[in-house]
KOLZA-572081 format. One record per residue (C-alpha): residue in three letters; x, y, z. Coordinates in steps of 0.02 Angstrom, whole numbers, plus 50000, padded with zeros to 5 digits. Each point is the difference from the previous one (the first is absolute). Layout:
ALA;X;Y;Z
...
% end
This chain:
UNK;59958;56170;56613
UNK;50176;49997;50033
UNK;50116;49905;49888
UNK;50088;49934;50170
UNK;49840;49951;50041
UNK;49932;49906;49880
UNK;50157;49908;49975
UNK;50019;49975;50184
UNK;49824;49914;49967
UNK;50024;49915;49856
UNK;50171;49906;50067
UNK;49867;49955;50164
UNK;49879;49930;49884
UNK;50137;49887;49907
UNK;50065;49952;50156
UNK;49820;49959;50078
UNK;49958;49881;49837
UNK;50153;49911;50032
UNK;49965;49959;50169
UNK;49820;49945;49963
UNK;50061;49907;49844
UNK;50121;49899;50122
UNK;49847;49991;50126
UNK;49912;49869;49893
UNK;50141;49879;50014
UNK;50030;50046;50186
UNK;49805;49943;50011
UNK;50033;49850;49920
UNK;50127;49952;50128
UNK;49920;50047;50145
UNK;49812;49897;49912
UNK;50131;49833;49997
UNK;50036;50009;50188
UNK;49852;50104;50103
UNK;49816;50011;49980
UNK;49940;50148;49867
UNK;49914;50089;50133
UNK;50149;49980;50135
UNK;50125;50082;49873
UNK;49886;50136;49980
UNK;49985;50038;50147
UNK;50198;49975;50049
UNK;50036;50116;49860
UNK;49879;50150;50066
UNK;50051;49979;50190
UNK;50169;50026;49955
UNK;49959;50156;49912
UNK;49896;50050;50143
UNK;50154;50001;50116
UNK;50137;50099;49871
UNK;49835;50122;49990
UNK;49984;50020;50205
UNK;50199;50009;50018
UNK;50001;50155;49863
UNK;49842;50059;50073
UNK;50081;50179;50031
UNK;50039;50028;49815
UNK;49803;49958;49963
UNK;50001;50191;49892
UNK;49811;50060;49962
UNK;49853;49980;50081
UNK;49868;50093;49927
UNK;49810;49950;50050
UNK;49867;50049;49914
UNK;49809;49957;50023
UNK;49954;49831;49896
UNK;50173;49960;49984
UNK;49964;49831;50098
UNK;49907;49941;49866
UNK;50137;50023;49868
UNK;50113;49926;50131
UNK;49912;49856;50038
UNK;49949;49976;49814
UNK;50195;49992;49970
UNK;50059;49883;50110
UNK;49837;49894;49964
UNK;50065;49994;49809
UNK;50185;49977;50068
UNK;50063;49929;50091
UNK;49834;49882;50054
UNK;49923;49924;49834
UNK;50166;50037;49890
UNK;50088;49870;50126
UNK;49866;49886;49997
UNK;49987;49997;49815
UNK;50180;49978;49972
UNK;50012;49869;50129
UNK;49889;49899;49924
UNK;50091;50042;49815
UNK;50136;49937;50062
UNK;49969;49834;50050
UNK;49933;49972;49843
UNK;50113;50094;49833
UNK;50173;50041;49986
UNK;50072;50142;50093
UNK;50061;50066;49808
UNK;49815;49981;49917
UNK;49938;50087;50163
UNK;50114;50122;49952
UNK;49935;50015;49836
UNK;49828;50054;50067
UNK;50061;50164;50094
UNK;50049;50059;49844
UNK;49818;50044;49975
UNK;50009;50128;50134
UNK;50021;50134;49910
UNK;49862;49973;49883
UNK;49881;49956;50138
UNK;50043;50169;50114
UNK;49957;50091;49811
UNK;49832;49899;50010
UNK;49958;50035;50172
UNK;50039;50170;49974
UNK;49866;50016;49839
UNK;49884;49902;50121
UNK;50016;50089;50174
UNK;50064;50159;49935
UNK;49925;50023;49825
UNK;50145;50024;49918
UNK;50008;49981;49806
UNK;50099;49828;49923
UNK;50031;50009;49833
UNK;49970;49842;49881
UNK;50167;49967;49998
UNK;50024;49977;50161
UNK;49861;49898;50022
UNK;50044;49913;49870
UNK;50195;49986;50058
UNK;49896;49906;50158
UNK;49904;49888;49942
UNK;50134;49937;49900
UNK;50112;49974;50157
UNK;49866;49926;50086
UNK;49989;49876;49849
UNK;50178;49956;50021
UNK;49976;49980;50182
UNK;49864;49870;49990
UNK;50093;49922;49869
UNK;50170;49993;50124
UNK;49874;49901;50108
UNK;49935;49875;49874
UNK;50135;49935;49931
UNK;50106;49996;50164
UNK;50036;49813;50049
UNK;49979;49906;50149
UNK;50165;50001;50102
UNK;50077;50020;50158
UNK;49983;50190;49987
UNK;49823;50025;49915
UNK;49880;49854;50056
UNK;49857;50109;49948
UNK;50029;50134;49887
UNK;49849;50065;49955
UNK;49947;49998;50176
UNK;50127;50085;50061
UNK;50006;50148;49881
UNK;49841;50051;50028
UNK;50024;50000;50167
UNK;50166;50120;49968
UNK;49865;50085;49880
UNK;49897;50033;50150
UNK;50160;50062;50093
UNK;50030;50133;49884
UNK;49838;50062;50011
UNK;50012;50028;50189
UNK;50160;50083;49972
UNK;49916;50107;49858
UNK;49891;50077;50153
UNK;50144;50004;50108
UNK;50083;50130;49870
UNK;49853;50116;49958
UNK;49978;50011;50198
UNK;50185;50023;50022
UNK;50032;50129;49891
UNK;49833;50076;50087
UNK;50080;50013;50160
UNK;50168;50016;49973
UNK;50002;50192;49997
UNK;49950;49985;50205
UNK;50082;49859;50056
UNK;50171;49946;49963
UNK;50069;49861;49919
UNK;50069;49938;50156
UNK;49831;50002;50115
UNK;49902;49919;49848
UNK;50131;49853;49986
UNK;49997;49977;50171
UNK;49810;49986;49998
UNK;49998;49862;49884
UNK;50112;49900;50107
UNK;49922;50050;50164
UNK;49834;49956;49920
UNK;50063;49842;49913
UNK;50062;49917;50166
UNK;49840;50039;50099
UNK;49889;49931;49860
UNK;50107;49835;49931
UNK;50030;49965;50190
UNK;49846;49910;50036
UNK;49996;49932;49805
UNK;50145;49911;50031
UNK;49959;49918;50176
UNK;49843;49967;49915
UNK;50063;49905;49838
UNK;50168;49911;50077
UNK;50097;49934;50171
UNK;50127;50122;50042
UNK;50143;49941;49917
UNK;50135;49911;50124
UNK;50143;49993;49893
UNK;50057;50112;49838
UNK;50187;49982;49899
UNK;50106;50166;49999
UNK;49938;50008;49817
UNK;49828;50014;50043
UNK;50008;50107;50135
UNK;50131;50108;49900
UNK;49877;50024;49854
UNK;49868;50072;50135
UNK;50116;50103;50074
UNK;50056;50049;49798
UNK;49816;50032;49976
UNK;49957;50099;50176
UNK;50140;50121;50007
UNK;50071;50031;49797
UNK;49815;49958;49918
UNK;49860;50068;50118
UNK;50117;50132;50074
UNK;50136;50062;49854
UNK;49902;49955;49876
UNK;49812;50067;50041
UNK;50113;50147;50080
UNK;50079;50051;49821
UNK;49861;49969;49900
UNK;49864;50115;50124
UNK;50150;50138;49981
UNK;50008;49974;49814
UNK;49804;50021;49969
UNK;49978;50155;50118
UNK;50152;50079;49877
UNK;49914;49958;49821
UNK;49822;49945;49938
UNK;49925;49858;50035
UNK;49986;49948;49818
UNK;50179;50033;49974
UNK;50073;49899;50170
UNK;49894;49845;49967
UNK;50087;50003;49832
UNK;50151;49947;50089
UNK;49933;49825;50052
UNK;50008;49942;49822
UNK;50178;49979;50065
UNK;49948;49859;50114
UNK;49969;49869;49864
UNK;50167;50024;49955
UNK;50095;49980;50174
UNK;49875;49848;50044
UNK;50061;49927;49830
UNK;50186;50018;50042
UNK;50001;49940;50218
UNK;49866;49853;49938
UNK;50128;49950;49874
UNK;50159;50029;50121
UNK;49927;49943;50159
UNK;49859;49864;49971
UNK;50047;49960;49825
UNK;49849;50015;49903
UNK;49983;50051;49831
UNK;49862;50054;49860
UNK;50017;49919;49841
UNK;49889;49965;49835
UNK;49841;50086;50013
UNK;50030;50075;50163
UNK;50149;50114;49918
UNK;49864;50048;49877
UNK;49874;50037;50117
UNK;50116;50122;50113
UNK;50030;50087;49816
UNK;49820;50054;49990
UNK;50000;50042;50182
UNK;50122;50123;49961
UNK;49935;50043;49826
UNK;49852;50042;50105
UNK;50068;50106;50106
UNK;50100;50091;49874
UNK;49856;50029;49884
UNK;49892;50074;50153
UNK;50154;50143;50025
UNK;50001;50047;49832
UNK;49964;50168;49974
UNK;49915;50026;50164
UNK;50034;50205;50044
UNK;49911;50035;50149
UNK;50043;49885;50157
UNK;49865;49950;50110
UNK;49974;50104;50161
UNK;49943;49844;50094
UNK;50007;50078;50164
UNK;49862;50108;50038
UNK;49833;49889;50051
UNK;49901;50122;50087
% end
């Protein structure tokens, strides 16, 4: 691979966690104002229409018999039950604890990959994961009632369940990526995403009468620079390096939630909770260590 090229991808990658770090807070303004399922929806119809104006730039198309399952399998995992999932997270922890919880990504995509794929994890790894997951569950417990987080626990296993969904949506990714570009598969999730969250949100709420210019700023913040840019950068950035190694980058989200939450909606970890994110990342940084051979989680035939 080039070295252009993988730092082109890389700087994608960074850029891509920032946006989804920031997309947690952006959620949290838009959950004050509109119903969860409204937002949703809001966010992926406005990616829809950036996707139909560039429509002529939509790059490779490559079909290949069975590929509907894979595609429908992706946008299933994302963006259908990841949205759902992190809806529901939302409403109940802190957009910097749900933060927190992507940062088991990484480990999970290495766990999917020994489980789908039958690739080898070595004990430390799995030991690097379990520990994280500790710290995780301990983030939850010992996260008070507030404003932000009226249900911790609740709502970090729901964010749990999110990352799961978005484990599948990588391994299937990085499956198809070498047909279809990054472009068409972004735009599928947010065609997809409107035409499924439509009738969810006519279903669960009213269609909202009035909205501020904040919360109709934060969908239009999550719609064009999180579903579009974002999903955009980060499909380019896995169909340049291995799955293993792009997931890597969300341990970066943590961090950016940590620093908007703080700027924008003021919360803040303290006591336990500081010590908690430590063995998160102790977790994390134990499951890298020594690990030589990255994880072709791509191929699923």
């Amino acid at each position: 691979m080039a070295f252009g090229g993988r730092v082109g991808a890389v700087v994608c990658l960074v850029v891509a966690m920032a946006l989804w770090g920031s997309s947690f807070i952006a959620l949290k303004l838009a959950f004050a104002e509109l119903p969860a399922m409204w937002v949703i929806f809001g966010r992926m119809l406005c990616g829809s229409l950036v996707f139909l104006l560039a429509w002529r730039w939509r790059g490779r198309i490559q079909y290949r018999a069975g590929d509907w399952k894979y595609l429908l399998a992706m946008t299933a995992c994302e963006p259908c039950l990841y949205f759902i999932f992190e809806a529901l997270a939302l409403q109940h922890t802190s957009a910097s604890q749900a933060g927190m919880i992507t940062a088991l990504l990484p480990l999970l995509v290495a766990m999917g990959a020994f489980v789908f794929l039958r690739e080898r994890i070595s004990r430390t790894t799995l030991a690097g994961f379990l520990l994280a997951v500790v710290g995780a569950v301990w983030l939850s417990l010992v996260g008070e009632r507030d404003v932000h987080a009226s249900n911790a626990l609740l709502g970090n296993f729901y964010e749990f369940l999110a990352m799961l969904c978005a484990m599948g949506y990588t391994l299937l990714l990085k499956h198809l990526s070498s047909r279809y570009s990054a472009f068409f598969l972004t735009a599928l999730v947010a065609f997809v995403g409107s035409l499924f969250f439509l009738p969810l949100a006519l279903v669960s709420a009213p269609v909202p009468e009035t909205v501020s210019a904040r919360g109709l700023g934060a969908v239009v913040y999550l719609g064009v620079l999180v579903t579009v840019l974002a999903y955009g950068l980060y499909n380019w950035g896995v169909s340049r390096l291995p799955a293993s190694q792009a997931s890597g980058f969300i341990n970066l989200i943590p961090v950016f939630t940590l620093v908007f939450a703080a700027l924008f909606l003021g919360e803040r970890l303290v006591g336990e909770q500081l010590l908690a994110v430590a063995l998160v990342f102790a977790g994390l940084a134990l499951s890298q260590w020594r690990s030589r051979t990255p994880l072709p989680a791509g191929v699923l035939d």
